[in-house]
C-alpha positions as CSV (number, residue, x, y, z in Angstrom):
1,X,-22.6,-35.7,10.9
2,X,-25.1,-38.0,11.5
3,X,-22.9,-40.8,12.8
4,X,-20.9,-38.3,14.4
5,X,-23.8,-36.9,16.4
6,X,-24.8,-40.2,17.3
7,X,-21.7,-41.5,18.5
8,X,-21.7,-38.1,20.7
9,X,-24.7,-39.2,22.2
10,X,-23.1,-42.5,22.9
11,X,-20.3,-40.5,25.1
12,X,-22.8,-38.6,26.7
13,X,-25.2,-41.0,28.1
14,X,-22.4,-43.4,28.8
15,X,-20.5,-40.3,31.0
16,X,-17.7,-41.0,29.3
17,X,-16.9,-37.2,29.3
18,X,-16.7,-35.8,33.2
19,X,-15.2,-33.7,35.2
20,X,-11.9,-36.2,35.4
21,X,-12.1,-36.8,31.7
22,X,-12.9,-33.4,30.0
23,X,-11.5,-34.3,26.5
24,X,-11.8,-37.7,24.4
25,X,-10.4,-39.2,21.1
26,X,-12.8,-41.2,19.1
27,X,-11.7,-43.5,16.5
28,X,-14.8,-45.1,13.9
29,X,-13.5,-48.6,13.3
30,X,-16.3,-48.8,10.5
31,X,-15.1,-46.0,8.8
32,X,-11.7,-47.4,9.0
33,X,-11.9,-50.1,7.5
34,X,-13.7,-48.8,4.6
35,X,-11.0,-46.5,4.0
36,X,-8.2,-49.4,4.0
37,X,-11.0,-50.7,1.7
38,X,-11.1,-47.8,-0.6
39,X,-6.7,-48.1,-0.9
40,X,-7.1,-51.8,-1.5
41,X,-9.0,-50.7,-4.6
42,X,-7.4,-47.8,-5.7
43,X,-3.9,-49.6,-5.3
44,X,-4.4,-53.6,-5.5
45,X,-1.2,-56.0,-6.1
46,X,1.3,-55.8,-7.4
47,X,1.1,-53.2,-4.1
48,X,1.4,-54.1,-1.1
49,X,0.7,-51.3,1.7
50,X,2.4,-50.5,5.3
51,X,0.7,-48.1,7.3
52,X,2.9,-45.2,9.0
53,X,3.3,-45.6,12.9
54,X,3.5,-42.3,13.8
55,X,0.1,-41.2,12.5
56,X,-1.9,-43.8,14.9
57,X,0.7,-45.0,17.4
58,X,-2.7,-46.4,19.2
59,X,-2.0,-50.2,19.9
60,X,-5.7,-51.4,19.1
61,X,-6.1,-49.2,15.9
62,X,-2.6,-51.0,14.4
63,X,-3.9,-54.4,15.4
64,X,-7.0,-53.3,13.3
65,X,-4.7,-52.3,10.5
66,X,-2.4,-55.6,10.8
67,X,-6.1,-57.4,10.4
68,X,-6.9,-55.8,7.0
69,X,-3.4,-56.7,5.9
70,X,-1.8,-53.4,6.2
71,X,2.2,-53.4,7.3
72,X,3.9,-51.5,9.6
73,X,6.6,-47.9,8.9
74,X,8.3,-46.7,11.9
75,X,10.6,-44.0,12.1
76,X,11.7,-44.5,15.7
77,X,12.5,-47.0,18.3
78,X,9.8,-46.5,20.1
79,X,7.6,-47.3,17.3
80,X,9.1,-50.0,16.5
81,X,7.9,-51.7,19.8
82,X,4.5,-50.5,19.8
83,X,4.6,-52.1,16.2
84,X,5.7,-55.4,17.3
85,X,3.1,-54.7,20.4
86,X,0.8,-54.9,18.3
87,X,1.2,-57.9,16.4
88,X,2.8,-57.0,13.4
89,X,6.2,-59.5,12.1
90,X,9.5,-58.4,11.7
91,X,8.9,-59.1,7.9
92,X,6.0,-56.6,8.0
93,X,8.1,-54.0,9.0
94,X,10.2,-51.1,7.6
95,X,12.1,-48.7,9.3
96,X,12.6,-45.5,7.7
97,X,14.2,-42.9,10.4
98,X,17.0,-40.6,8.7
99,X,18.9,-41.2,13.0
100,X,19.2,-44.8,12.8
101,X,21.5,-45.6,15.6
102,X,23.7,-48.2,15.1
103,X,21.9,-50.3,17.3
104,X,18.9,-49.7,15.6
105,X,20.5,-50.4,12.1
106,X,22.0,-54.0,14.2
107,X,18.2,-54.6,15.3
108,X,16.6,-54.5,12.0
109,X,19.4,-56.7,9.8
110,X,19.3,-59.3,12.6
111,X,16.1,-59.7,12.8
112,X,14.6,-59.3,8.8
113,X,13.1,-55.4,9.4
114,X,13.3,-53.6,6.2
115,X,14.9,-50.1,5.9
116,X,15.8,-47.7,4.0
117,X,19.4,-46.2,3.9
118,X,19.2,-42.3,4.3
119,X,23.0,-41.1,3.6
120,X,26.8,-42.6,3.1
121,X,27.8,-42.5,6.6
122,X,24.6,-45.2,7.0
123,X,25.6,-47.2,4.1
124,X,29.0,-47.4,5.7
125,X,27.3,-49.3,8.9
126,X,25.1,-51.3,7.0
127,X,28.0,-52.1,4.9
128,X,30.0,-53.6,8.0
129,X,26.5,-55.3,9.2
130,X,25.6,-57.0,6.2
131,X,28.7,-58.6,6.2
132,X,28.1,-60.1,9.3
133,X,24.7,-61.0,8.4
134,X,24.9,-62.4,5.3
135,X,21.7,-64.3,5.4
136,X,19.6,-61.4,6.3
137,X,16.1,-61.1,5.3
138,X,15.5,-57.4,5.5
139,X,15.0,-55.9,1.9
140,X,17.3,-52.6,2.2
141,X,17.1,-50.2,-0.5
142,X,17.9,-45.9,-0.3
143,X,16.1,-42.9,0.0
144,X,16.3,-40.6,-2.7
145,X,15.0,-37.2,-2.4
146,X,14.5,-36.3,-6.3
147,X,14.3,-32.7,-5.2
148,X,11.2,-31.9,-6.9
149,X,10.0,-29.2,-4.5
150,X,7.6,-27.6,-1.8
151,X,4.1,-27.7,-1.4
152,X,1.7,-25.4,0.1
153,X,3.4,-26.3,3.8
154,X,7.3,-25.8,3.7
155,X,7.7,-27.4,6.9
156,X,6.7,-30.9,6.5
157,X,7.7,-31.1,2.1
158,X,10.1,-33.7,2.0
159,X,11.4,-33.2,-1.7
160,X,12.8,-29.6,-1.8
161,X,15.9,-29.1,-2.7
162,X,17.9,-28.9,0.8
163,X,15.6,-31.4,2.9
164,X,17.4,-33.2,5.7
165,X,15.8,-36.2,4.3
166,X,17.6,-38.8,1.8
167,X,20.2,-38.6,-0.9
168,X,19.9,-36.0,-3.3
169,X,19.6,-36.9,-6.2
170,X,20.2,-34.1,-8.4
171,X,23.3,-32.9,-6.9
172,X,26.5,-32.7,-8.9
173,X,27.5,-36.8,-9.7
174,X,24.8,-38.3,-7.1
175,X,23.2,-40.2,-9.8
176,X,25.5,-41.5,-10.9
177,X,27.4,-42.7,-7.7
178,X,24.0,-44.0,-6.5
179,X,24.6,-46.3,-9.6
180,X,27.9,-47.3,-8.7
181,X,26.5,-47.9,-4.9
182,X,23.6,-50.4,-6.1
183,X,26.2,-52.3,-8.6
184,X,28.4,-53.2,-6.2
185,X,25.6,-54.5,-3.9
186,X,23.6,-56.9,-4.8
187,X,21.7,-57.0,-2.0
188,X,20.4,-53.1,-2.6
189,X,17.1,-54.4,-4.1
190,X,14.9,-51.6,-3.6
191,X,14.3,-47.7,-3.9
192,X,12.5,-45.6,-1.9
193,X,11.4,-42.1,-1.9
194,X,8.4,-39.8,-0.1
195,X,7.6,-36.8,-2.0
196,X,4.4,-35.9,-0.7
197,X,2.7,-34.3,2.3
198,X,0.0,-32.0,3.3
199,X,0.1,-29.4,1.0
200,X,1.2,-31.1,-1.9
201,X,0.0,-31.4,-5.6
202,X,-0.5,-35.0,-6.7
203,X,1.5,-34.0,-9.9
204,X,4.5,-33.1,-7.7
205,X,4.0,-36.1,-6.0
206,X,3.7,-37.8,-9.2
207,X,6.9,-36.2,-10.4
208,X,8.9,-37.7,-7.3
209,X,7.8,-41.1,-8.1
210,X,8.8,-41.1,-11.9
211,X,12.5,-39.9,-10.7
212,X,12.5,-42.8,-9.0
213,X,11.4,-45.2,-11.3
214,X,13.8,-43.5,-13.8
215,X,16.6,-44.2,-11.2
216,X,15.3,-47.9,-10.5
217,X,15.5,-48.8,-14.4
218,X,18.8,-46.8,-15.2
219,X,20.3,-49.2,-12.6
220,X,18.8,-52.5,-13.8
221,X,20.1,-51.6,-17.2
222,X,23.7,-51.0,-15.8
223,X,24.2,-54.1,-14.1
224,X,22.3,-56.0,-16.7
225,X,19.1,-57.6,-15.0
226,X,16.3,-56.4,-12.4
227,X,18.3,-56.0,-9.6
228,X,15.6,-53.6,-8.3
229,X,12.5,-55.5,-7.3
230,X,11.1,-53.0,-5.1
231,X,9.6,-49.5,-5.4
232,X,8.4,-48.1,-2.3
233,X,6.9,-44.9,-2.7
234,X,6.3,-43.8,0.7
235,X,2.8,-41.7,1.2
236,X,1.5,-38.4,1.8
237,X,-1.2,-38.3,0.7
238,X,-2.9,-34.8,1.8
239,X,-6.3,-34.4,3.4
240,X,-9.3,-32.3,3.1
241,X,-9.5,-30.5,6.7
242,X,-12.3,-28.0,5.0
243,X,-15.5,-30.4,5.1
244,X,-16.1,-33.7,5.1
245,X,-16.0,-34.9,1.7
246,X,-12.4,-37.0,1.3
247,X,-10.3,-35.4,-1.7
248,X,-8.0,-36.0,-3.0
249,X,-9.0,-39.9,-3.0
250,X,-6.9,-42.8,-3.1
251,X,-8.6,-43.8,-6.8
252,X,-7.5,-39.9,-7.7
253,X,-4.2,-40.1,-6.9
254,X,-3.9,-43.7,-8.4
255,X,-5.4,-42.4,-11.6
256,X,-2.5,-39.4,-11.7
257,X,0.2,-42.1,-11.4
258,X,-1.4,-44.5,-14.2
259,X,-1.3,-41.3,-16.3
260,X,2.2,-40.0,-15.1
261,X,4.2,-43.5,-14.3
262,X,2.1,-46.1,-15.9
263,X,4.8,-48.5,-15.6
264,X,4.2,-48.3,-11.7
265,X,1.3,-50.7,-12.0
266,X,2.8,-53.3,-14.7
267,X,3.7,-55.6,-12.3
268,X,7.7,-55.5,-13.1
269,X,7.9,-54.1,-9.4
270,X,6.7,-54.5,-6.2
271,X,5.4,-51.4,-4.9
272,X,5.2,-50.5,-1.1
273,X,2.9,-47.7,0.3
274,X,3.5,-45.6,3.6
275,X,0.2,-44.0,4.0
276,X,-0.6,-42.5,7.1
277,X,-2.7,-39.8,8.3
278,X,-4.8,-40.3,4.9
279,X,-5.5,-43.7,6.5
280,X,-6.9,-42.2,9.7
281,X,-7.1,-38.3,10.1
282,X,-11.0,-38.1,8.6
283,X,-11.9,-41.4,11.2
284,X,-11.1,-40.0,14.4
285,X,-12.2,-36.7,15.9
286,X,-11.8,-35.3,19.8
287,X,-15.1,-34.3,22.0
288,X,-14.3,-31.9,24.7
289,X,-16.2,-29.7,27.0
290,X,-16.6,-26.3,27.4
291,X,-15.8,-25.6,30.9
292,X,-16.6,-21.6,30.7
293,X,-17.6,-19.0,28.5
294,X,-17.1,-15.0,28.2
295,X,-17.2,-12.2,26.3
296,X,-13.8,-9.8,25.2
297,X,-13.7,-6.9,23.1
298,X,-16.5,-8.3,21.4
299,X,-15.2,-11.5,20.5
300,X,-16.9,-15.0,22.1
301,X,-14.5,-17.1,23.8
302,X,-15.1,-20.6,24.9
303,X,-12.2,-22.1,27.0
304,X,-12.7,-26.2,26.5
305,X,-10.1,-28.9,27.8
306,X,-8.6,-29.0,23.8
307,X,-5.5,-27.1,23.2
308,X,-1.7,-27.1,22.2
309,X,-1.4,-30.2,24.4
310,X,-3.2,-32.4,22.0
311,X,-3.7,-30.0,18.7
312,X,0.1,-28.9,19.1
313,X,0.2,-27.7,14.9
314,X,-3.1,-26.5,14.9
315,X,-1.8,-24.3,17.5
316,X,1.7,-23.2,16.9
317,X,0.8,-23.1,12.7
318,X,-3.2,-22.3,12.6
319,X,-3.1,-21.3,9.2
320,X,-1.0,-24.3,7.8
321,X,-3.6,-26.7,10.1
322,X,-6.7,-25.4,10.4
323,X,-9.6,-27.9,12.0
324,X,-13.5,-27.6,11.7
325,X,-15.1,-27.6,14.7
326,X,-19.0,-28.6,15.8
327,X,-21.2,-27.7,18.7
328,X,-23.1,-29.8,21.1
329,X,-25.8,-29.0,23.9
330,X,-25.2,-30.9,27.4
331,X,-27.5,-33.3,26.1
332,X,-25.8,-33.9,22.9
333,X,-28.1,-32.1,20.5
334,X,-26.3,-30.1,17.5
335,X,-26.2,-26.5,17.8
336,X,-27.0,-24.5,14.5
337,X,-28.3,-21.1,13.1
338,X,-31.6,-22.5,13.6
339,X,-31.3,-22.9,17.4
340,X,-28.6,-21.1,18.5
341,X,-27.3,-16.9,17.8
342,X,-24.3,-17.2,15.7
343,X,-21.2,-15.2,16.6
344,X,-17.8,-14.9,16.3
345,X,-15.4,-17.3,18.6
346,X,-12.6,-18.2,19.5
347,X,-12.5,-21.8,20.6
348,X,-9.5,-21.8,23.2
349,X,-7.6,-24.6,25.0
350,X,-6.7,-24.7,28.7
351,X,-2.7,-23.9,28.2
352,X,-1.1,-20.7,29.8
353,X,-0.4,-18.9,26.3
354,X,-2.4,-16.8,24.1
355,X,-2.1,-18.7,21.5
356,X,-3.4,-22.0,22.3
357,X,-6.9,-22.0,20.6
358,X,-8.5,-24.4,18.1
359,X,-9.6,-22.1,15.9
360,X,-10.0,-18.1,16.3
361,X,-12.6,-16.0,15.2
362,X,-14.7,-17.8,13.3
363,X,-18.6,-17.8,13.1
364,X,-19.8,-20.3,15.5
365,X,-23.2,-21.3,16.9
366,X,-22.9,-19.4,20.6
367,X,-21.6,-21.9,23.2
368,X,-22.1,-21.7,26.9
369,X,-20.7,-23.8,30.2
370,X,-21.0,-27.7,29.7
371,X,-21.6,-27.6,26.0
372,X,-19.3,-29.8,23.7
373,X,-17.2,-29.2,21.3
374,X,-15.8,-31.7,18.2
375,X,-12.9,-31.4,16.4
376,X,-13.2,-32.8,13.5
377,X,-10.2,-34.9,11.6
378,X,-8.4,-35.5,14.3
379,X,-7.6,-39.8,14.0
380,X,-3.9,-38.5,13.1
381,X,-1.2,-37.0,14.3
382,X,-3.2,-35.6,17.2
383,X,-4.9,-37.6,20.1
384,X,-3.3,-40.6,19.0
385,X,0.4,-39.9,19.1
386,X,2.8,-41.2,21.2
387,X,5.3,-38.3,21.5
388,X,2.8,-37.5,25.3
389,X,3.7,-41.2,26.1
390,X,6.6,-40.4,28.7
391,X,5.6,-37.1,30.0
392,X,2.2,-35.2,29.6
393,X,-1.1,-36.3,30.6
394,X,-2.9,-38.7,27.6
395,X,-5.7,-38.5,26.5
396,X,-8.6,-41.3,26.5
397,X,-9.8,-42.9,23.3
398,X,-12.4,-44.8,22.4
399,X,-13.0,-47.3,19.7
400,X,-16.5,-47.0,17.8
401,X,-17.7,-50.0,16.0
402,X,-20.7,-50.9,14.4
403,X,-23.2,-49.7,11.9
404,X,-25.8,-46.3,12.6
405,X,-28.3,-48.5,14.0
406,X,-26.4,-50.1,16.8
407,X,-23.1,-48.7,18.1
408,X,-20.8,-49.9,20.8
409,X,-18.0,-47.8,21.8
410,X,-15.0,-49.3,24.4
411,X,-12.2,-47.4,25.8
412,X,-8.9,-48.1,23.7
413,X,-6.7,-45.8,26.0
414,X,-7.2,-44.6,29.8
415,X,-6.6,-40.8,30.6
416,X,-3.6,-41.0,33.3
417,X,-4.6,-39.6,36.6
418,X,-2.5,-36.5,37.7
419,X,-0.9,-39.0,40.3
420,X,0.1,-41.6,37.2
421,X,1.6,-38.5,35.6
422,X,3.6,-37.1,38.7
423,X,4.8,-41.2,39.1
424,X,6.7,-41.3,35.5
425,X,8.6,-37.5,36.4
């Protein structure tokens, strides 16, 4: 909390925060690279890691990941560009959306972009691509979904039994046919699968990963050598919303794969990562004010500029994606039970729907007008995705860099102006 605090402080005396810009994104640059650090460690060759688009679509923070020799995975066209926006090569890139279009699918094998094949009817169009593109570069492999089941959060597992994503690999003859598939094509030299999320056991993630190693060697035995050169075994890594301690680590869930597929880190195959919000969710957090307070039946409420609009699962699933929040006097010192009555709040955003809070009932430090408010774990999947780019207002982020002892902060991304907003409907 100490950075944190500090870096509030920053915002403060800078006016960052004003009555045109009532909410922020921060992102710690320090704190991301020592997390790329931490997965260099916990995962070094023969892996070789791509970070996933959609949890940081923020140009600057990719170009920061493309510096510490991270790759890109996009699942859309629209990350693809901000990808290429940002630096990253064609040969750095995979693209792993189950909707490829055709066009999409023409993009990637012209131009050496990886992907993954999600179903037949793609195969069939990568099928009539390839041999127009014989000399292709991109590494194409598919996604299996070994069907090892749910975690905690049934909306976002990718491995249960009837996910839309991948080919199922436990239905009826799959296996084998995915067998047949990969020994007809020689240029089918990798396998891919993403069997974690938030919510999920490393063991089941584990248990994923082994199906697909089982798969990978199953087919280099049938067509007598190692057609298979790559794993990639996507990412999902869950995070710790509860505090600020980061669990389960990259080392942990690297020591559950030596123990469960040690073979994984013999160097027989290259192995690709997808990591996302494990990258960035615990370095980024929002700042927002509190614009008024009341009381009602008893209950605090403090309407800040924070809702569904930026914390859109925290909102429509609280209990699946609760955040932590902090309080802040005007001047940027930390309320606590030391300073401040505790009682029991909801901290609300500024949509038009009962719902739209950031967290609901809980025993905060009693805020009043022109406080702040910090949400923490907030550097994925929240302030910095693109899915606002073409319609609502965006919210500004800043880049923090630096050690405790001197820190510099620089907006990444302006707030649009209501007029900027009304220009692109």
């Amino acid at each position: 909390m100490f950075r944190k605090q500090n870096i509030v402080q920053l915002a403060i005396k800078n006016n960052i925060l004003n009555d045109e810009v009532t909410a922020i994104g921060v992102t710690d640059f320090e704190r991301l690279r020592q997390t790329v650090s931490e997965l260099h460690c916990a995962f070094p060759q023969p892996f070789i890691h791509t970070f996933a688009v959609k949890a940081n679509a923020l140009v600057d923070v990719l170009k920061e990941l493309k510096s510490l020799g991270m790759g890109a995975e996009v699942a859309s066209p629209g990350e693809l560009l901000i990808a290429q926006k940002a630096g990253f090569e064609n040969s750095e890139t995979i693209f792993d959306s189950p909707a490829k279009t055709l066009s999409d699918l023409t993009q990637c094998i012209e131009q050496g972009i990886s992907i993954n094949i999600d179903n037949l009817q793609e195969l069939e169009r990568v099928d009539h691509l390839k041999a127009k593109n014989l000399n292709s570069t991109s590494i194409i492999g598919f996604r299996i979904n070994p069907q090892s089941g749910s975690g905690s959060i049934s909306s976002t597992s990718t491995a249960t039994a009837t996910s839309k994503f991948g080919y199922a690999l436990a239905d009826g003859d799959n296996r084998n046919q995915l067998i047949e598939i990969y020994k007809q094509r020689p240029w089918l030299t990798s396998l891919h699968t993403h069997s974690g999320s938030q919510g999920c056991e490393l063991e089941l993630m584990a248990f994923g990963i082994k199906e697909l190693l089982s798969l990978a060697e199953d087919i280099n035995r049938e067509v007598g050598y190692q057609q298979i050169q790559q794993l990639d075994i996507g990412g999902g890594l869950p995070v710790n919303f509860e505090s600020e301690e980061v669990t389960p680590s990259f080392q942990q869930y690297a020591d559950v794969l030596k123990q469960t597929v040690p073979a994984l880190f013999d160097g027989k195959y290259r192995v690709k990562t997808e990591f996302g919000r494990a990258i960035t969710a615990k370095n980024g957090f929002i700042l927002t004010r509190v614009e008024y307070t009341k009381s009602m039946g008893g209950r605090h409420i403090a309407i800040t500029h924070a809702g569904a609009q930026i914390l859109t699962r925290t909102a429509f699933t609280p209990k699946s994606w609760p955040l932590r929040v902090s309080c802040f006097t005007p001047q940027g010192e930390v309320r606590n039970a030391e300073n401040t009555e505790i009682v029991q709040t909801d901290v609300a955003g500024p949509c038009c729907f009962a719902g739209d809070l950031v967290c609901k009932d809980k025993p905060l430090p009693k805020l009043e007008a022109n406080d702040y408010v910090l949400i923490h774990d907030t550097g994925g999947y929240y302030f910095s995705n693109h899915f606002d780019y073409n319609s609502l207002p965006r919210v500004s982020v800043y880049a923090v860099k630096g050690n405790d002892n001197h820190i510099d902060i620089s907006c990444i991304r302006k707030q649009d102006t209501l007029t900027e907003v009304m220009a692109r409907m």
